[in-house]
Backbone as JSON, one array per atom type, in Angstrom:
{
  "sequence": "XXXXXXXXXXXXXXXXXXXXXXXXXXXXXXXXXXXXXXXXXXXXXXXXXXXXXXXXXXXXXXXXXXXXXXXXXXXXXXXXXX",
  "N": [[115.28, 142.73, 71.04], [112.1, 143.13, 71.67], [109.36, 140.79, 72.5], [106.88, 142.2, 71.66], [107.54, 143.71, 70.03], [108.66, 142.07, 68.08], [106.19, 140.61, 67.8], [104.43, 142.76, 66.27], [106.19, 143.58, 64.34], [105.83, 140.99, 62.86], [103.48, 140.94, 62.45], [103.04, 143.45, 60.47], [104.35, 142.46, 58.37], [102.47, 140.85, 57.19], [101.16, 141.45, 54.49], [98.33, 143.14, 51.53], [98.89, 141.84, 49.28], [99.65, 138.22, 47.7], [101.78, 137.77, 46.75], [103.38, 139.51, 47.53], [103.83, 138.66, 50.12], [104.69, 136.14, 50.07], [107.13, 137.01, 49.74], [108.15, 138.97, 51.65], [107.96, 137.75, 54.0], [108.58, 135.42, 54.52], [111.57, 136.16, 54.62], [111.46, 137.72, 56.58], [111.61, 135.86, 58.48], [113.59, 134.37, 58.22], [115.52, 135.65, 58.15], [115.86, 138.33, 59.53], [116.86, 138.54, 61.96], [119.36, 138.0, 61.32], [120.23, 140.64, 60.65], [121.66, 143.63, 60.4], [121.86, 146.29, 63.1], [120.83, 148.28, 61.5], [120.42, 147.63, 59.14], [118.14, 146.25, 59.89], [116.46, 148.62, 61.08], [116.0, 149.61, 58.27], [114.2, 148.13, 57.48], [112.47, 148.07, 58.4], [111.01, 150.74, 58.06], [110.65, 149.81, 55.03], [108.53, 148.31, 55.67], [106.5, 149.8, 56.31], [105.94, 150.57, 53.65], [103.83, 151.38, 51.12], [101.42, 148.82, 49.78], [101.54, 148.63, 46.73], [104.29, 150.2, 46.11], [106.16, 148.51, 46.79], [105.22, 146.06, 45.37], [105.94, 147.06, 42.91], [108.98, 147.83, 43.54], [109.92, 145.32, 43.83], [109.03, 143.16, 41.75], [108.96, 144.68, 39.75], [111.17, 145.78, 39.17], [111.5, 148.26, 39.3], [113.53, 150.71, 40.6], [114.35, 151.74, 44.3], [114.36, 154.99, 45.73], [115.49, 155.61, 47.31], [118.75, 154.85, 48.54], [119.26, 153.26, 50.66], [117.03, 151.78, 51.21], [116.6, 150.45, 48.56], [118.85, 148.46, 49.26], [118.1, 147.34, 50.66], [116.68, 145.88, 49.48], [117.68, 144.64, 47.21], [119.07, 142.68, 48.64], [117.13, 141.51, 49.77], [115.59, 139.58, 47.8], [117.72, 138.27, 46.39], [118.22, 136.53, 48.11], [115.51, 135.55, 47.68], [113.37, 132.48, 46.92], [113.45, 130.6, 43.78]],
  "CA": [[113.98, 143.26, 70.63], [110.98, 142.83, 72.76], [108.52, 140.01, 72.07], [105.41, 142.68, 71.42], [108.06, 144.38, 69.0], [108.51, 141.31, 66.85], [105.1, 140.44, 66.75], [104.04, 143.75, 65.72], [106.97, 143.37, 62.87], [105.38, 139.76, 61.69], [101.75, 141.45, 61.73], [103.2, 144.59, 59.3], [105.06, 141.46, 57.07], [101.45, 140.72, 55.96], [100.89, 142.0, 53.3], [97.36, 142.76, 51.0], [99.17, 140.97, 48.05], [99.89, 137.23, 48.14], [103.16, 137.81, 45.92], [104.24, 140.1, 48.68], [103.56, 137.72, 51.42], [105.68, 134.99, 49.93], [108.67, 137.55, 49.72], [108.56, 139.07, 52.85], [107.19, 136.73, 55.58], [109.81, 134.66, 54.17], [112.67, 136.9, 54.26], [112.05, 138.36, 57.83], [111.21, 134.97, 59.41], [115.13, 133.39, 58.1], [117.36, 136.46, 57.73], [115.89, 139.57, 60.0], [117.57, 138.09, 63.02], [120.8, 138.05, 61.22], [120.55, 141.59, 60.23], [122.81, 144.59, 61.2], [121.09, 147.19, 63.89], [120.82, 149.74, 60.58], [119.21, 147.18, 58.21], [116.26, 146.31, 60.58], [115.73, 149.52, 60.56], [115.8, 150.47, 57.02], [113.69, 146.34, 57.14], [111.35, 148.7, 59.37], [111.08, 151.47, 56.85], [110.36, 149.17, 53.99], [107.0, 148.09, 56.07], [106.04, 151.1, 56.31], [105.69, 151.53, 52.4], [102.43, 151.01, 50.28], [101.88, 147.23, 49.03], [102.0, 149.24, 45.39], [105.45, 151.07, 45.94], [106.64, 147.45, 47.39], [105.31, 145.08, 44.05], [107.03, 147.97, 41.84], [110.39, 147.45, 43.6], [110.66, 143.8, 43.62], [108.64, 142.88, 40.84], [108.46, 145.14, 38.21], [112.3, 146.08, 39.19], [111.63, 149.92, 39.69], [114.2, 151.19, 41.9], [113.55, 152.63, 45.09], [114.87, 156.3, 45.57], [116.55, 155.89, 49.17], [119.59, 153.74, 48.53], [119.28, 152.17, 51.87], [115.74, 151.01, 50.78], [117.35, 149.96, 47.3], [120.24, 148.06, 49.39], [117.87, 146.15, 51.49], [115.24, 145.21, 48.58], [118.19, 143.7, 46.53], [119.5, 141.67, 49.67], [115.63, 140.51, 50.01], [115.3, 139.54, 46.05], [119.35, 137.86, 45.9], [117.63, 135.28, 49.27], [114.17, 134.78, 47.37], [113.57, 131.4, 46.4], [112.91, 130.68, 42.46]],
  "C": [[112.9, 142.61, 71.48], [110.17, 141.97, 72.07], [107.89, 141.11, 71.31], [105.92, 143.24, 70.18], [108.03, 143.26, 67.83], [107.23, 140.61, 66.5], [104.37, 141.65, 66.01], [104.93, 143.88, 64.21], [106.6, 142.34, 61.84], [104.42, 140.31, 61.76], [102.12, 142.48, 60.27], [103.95, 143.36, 58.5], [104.09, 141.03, 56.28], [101.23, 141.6, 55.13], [99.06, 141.98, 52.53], [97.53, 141.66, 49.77], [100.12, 139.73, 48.61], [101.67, 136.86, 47.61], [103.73, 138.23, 46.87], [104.72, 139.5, 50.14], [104.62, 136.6, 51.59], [107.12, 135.76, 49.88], [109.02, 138.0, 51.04], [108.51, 138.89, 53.75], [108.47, 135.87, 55.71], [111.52, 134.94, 54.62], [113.18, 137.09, 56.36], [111.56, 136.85, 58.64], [112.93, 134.1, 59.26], [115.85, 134.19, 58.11], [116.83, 137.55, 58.77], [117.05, 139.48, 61.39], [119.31, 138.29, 62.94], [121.1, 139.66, 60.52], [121.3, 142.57, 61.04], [121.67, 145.09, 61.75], [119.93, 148.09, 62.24], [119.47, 149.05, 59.4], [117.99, 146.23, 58.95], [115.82, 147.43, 60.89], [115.1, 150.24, 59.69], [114.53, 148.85, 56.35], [111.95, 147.39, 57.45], [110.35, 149.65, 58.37], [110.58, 150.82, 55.65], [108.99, 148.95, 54.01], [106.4, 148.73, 55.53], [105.35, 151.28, 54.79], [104.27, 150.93, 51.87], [102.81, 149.52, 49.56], [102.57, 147.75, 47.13], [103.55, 149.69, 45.27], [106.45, 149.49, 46.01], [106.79, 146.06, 45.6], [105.83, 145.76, 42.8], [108.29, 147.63, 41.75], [110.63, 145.96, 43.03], [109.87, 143.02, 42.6], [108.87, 143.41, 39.59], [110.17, 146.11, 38.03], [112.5, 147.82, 39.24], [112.7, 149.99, 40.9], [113.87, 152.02, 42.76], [114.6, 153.83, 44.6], [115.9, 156.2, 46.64], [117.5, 154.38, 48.55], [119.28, 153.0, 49.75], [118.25, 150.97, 51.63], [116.18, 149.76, 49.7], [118.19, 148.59, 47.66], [119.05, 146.67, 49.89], [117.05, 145.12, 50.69], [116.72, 144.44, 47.54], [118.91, 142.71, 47.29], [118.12, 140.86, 49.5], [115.34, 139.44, 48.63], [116.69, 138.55, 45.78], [118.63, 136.28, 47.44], [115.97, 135.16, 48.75], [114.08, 133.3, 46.37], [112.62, 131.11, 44.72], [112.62, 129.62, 42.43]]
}
């Protein structure tokens, strides 16, 4: 992956919410590296979504709709630190 690519991936890891910040700054700064081709893409995809659709999943335990989404948000959530 190209430098400009992974800083453009840690700029979209901020987040507006500080809850969100601590889950996924976290997540893609110790594990994205070790991910398959498929789940940095579906890591990619996740960005992408609204901070709201994001503190639903992993907070308030709503499931996403796209299993892949689903797969990668309970990998992210099973490596968050309590």
């Amino acid at each position: 992956m190209q430098e400009r690519d992974q800083f453009r991936i840690e700029w979209d890891c901020r987040r507006g919410m500080l809850e969100l910040d601590k889950v996924i700054m976290p997540f893609y700064k110790q594990h994205f590296n070790s991910l398959s081709d498929e789940q940095k893409s579906t890591f990619l995809r996740l960005l992408a979504c609204s901070d709201l659709q994001l503190f639903s999943w992993f907070f308030n335990n709503k499931p996403a709709d796209d299993a892949k989404l689903q797969n990668l948000i309970s990998l992210i959530q099973s490596k968050m630190e309590h």
